[in-house]
N, C-alpha and C positions, 0 to 999 in steps of 0.2 A: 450303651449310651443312656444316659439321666434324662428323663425330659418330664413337663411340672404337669401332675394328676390330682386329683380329688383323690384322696384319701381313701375316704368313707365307698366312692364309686367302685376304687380298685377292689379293695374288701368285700364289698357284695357280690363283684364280677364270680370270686373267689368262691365263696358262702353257697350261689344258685347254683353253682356244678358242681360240689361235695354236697350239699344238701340232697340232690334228687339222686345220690350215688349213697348214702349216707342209709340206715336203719330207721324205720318210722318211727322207733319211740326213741329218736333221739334229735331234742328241741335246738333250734337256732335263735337265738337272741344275739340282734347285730344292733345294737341300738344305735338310731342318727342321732347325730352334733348337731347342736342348735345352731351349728355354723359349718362353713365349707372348711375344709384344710388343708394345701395346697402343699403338695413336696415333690422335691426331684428324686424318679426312681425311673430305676429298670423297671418296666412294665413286667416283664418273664421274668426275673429273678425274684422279683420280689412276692409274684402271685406264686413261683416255687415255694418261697419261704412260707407264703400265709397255709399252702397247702399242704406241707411237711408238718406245720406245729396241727394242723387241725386234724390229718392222720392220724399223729400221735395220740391229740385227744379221743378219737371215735375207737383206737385200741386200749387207750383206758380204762373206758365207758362199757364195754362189753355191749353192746348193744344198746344201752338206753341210757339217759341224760338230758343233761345239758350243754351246749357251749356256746358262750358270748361273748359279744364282743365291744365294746367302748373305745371311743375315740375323743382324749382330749389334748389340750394346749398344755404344756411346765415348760415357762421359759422361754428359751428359744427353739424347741421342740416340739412337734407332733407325735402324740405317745398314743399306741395301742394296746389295747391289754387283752388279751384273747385267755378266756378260763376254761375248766372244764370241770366239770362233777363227778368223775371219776377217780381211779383209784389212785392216784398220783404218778409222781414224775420217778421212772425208774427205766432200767436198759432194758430193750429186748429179747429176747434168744431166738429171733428172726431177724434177716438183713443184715445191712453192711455195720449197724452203728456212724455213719457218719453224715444221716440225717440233720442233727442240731448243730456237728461242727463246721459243717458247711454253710448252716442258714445262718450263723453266726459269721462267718467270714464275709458272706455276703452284705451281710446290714452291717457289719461295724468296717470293713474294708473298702467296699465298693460304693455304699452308700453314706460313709462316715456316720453311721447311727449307733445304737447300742441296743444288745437285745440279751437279757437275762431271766430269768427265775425270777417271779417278784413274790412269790409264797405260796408254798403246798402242805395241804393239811388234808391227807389220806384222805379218799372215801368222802372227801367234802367239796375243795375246788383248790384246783391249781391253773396258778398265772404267770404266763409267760408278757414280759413287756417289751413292745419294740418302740425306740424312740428315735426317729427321724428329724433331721434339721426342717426345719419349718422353710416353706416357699419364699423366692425373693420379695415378695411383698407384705410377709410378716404375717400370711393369710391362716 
């Protein structure tokens, strides 16, 4: 069931229980919107998703980094952009692999949004963007 959340709220929820689960030298940058942003989501699928891509990054990273996170408006969309300072976007040789094809069915099937790759440069930062239809009120 879809029901309308703060954005920004969900993603922290997210952020403070991989943060204190997370390696001390590796930094959280969640920066707030100068504004609220309101979208309909599964509450549990979608904090699945934000915690599958931020796994991913803390395996990148080997222990230490960065990952941040931005939250803005294009359009009729609420867009996230979650990076990370590690080594880039590549398979694992642990687990099932069907981490991203799932948080991917999730946001573009169940939430009608879109979530891709938006650019990795080894060793420097990679971004994953999720874009959400913006709340009934255009928030």
């Amino acid at each position: 069931m879809l029901e309308s959340a703060d954005i920004y709220a969900e993603l922290s929820e997210v952020k403070d229980y991989l943060q204190r689960r997370a390696p001390r030298k590796v930094a959280f940058d969640f920066k707030q919107p100068e504004s609220t942003h309101q979208v309909r989501i599964n509450r549990h699928l979608f904090a699945w998703v934000v915690e599958n891509l931020v796994r991913n990054s803390l395996d990148a990273m080997d222990g230490r980094g960065t990952i941040s996170c931005e939250v803005y408006r294009q359009g009729a969309y609420v867009c996230i952009g979650l990076s990370d300072t590690g080594h880039g976007y590549s398979t694992k040789k642990r687990g099932w692999g069907l981490g991203l094809s799932l948080a991917r069915r999730i946001i573009e099937e169940y939430h009608k949004g879109k979530i891709f790759v938006k650019g990795s440069r080894p060793n420097e930062l990679t971004t994953f963007t999720i874009m959400l239809p913006a709340g009934p009120n255009g928030e």
